[in-house]
C-alpha positions in Angstrom: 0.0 0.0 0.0 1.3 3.1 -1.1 0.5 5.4 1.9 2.7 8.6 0.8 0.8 8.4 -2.4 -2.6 8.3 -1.4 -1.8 10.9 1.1 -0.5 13.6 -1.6 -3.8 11.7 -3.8 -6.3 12.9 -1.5 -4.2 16.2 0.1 -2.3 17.7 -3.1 -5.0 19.6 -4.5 -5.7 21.3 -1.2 -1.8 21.9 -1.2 -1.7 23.4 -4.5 -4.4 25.8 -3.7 -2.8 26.9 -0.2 0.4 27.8 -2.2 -1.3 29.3 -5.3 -3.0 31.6 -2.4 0.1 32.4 -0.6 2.0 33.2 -3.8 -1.3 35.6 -4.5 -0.7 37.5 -0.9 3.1 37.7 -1.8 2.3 39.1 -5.3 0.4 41.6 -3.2 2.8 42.8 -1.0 5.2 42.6 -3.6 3.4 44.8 -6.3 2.2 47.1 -3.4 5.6 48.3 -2.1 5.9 49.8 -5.8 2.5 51.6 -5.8 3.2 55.5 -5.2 -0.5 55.0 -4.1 0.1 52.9 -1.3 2.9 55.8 0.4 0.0 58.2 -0.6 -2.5 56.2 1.8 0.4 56.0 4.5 0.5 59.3 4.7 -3.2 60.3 4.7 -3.9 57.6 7.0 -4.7 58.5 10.7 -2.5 57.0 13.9 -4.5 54.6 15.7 -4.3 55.9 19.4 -1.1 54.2 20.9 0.0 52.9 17.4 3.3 54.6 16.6 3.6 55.2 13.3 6.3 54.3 10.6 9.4 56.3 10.8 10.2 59.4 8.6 13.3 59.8 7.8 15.4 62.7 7.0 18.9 63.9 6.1 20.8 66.6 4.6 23.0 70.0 4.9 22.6 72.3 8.1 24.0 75.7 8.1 24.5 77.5 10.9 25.6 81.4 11.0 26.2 81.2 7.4 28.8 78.4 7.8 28.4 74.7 8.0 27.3 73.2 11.5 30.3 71.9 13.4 30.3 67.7 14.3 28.6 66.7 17.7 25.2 69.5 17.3 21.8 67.9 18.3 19.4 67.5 16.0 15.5 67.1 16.9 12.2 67.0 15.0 9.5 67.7 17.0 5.8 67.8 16.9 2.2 66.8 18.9 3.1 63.2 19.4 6.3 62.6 18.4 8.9 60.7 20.2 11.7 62.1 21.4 14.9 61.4 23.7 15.2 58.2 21.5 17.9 56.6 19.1 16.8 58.5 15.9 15.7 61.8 17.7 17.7 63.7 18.1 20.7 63.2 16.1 24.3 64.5 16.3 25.5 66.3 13.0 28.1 65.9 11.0 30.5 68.2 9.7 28.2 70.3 7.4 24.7 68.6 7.7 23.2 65.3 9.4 22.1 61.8 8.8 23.0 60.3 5.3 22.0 59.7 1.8 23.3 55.8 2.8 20.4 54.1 4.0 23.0 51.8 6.5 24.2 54.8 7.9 22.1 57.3 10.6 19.6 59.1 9.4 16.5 61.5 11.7 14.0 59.2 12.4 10.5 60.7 13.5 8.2 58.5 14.5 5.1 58.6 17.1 1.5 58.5 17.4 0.9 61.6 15.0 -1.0 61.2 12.0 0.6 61.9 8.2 0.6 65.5 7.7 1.1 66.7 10.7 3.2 69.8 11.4 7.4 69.4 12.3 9.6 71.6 13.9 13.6 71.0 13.5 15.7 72.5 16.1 19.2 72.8 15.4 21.5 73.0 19.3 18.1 73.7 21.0 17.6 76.5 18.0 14.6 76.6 15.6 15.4 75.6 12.2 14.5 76.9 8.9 13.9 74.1 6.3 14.3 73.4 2.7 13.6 70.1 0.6 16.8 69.1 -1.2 16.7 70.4 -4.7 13.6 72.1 -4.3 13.2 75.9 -4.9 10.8 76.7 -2.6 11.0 79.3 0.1 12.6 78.3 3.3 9.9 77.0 6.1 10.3 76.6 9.7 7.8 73.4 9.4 8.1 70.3 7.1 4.9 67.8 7.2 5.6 64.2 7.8 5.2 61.3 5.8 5.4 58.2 7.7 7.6 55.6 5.3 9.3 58.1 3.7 13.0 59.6 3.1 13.9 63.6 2.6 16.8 65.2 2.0 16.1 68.2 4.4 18.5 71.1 4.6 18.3 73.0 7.7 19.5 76.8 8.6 19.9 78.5 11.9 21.0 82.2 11.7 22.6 81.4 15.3 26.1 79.9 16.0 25.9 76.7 17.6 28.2 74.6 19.7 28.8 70.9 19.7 27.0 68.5 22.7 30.4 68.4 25.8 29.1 64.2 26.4 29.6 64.0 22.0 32.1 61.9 20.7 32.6 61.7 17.2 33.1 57.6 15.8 36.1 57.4 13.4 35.4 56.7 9.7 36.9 52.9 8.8 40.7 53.2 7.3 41.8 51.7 4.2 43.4 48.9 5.9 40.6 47.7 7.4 37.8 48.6 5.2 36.7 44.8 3.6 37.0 45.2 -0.7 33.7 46.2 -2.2 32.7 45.9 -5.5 31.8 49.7 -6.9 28.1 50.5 -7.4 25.9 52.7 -10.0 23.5 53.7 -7.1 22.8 53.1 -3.5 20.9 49.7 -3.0 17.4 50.5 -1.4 16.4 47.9 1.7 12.9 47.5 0.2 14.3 46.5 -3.2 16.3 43.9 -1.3 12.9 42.7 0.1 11.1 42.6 -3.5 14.2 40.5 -4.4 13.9 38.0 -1.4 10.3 38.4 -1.9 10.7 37.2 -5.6 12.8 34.2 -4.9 10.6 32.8 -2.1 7.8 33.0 -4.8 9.9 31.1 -7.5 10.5 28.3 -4.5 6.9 27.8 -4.2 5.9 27.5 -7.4 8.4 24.9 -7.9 6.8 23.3 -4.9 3.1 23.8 -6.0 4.0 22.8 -9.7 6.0 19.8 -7.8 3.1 18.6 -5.6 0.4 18.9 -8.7 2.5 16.3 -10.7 2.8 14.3 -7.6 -0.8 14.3 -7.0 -1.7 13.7 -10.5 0.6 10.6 -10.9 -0.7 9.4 -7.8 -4.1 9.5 -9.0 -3.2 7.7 -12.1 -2.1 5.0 -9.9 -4.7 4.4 -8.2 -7.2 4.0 -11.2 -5.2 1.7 -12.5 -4.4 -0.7 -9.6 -8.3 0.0 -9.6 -8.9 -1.2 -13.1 -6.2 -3.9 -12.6 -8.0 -5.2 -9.6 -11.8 -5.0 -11.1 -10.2 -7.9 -14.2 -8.0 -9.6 -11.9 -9.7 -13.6 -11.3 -11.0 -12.8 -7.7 -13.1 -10.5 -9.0 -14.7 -12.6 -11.7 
């Protein structure tokens, strides 16, 4: 008796279905992390009380007293809601801005209970900030709106001079000598992207595995009509 067989017999189809359903949902989530609709809805969406919200992130060139920010100056977003006193907010600068256009490296995370759209304030030192999207030739602002999910390049401005935090202590920059070979790139590699990609290959696994179990079940099946047939002729059954 072929138990294994008549187990995939009776159970494959319902296997093929559950897969062909999970590859569906994956397909979903797949497709949806490249709709500009669904960042859209992020954003317009209201914070379920308690529910802190995805991060917004931001990065970009600070000027203060018409000179680049020294190293080791807070920076904070703040707003109705928003957490603060947490890795992410505030942030130290840099030498000439904060966070990073590398999405490994730091960056001003605002996150919190606040719905998208509501207002920011940046304070650069404990100083209001005047804002500008990167690129953009708008006027300068002294509020940005947030946009849980997403990344801005953010320039800041502070007609004040500001001094770096006394407990700051700048983290040396790897040396040649001990930075591993990488290969060069044409762009920075986005952490979603390398999600659609895992995302991708887990869904070329199961179909191999549904297409797998359906030629299972089916050969199975033949099997069993014909050691059906075969018995129905044989002389026992005469």
């Amino acid at each position: 008796m072929n138990i294994g067989g008549d187990y995939v017999a009776r159970h494959g189809c319902e296997i093929v279905r559950a897969t062909i359903l999970l590859i569906g949902c994956l397909l979903l989530a797949v497709t949806g992390m490249g709709s500009p609709g669904i960042a859209d809805d992020l954003a317009a969406a209201p914070a379920v009380p308690g529910q802190p919200q995805i991060p917004h992130s931001f990065y970009g060139t600070i000027e203060a007293a018409g000179g680049p920010v020294p190293a080791g100056v807070p920076v904070e977003a703040r707003s109705e809601g928003v957490f603060s006193g947490i890795p992410g907010n505030p942030v130290y600068s840099h030498a000439g801005g904060y966070g990073s256009e590398d999405p490994f490296k730091p960056r001003l995370e605002v996150q919190g209970t606040l719905p998208g759209g509501s207002i920011l304030t940046f304070y650069v030192g404990g100083v209001q900030a005047e804002v500008q999207a990167g690129g953009s030739t708008d006027p300068w602002s002294t509020t940005y709106r947030f946009s849980p999910g997403s990344v801005t390049e953010l320039n800041m401005r502070v007609a004040a001079m500001v001094t770096p935090d006394p407990a700051y202590q700048e983290t040396a920059e790897p040396s040649a000598h001990t930075t591993l070979a990488t290969v060069p790139r044409a762009g920075t590699v986005n952490p979603s992207t390398e999600m659609m990609f895992g995302l991708i290959a887990i869904l070329v696994i199961l179909a191999i595995l549904a297409f797998y179990f359906g030629k299972r079940a089916k050969e199975s099946g033949n099997e069993s009509k014909q050691e059906s047939g075969g018995g129905k002729d044989g002389p026992g059954n005469e």
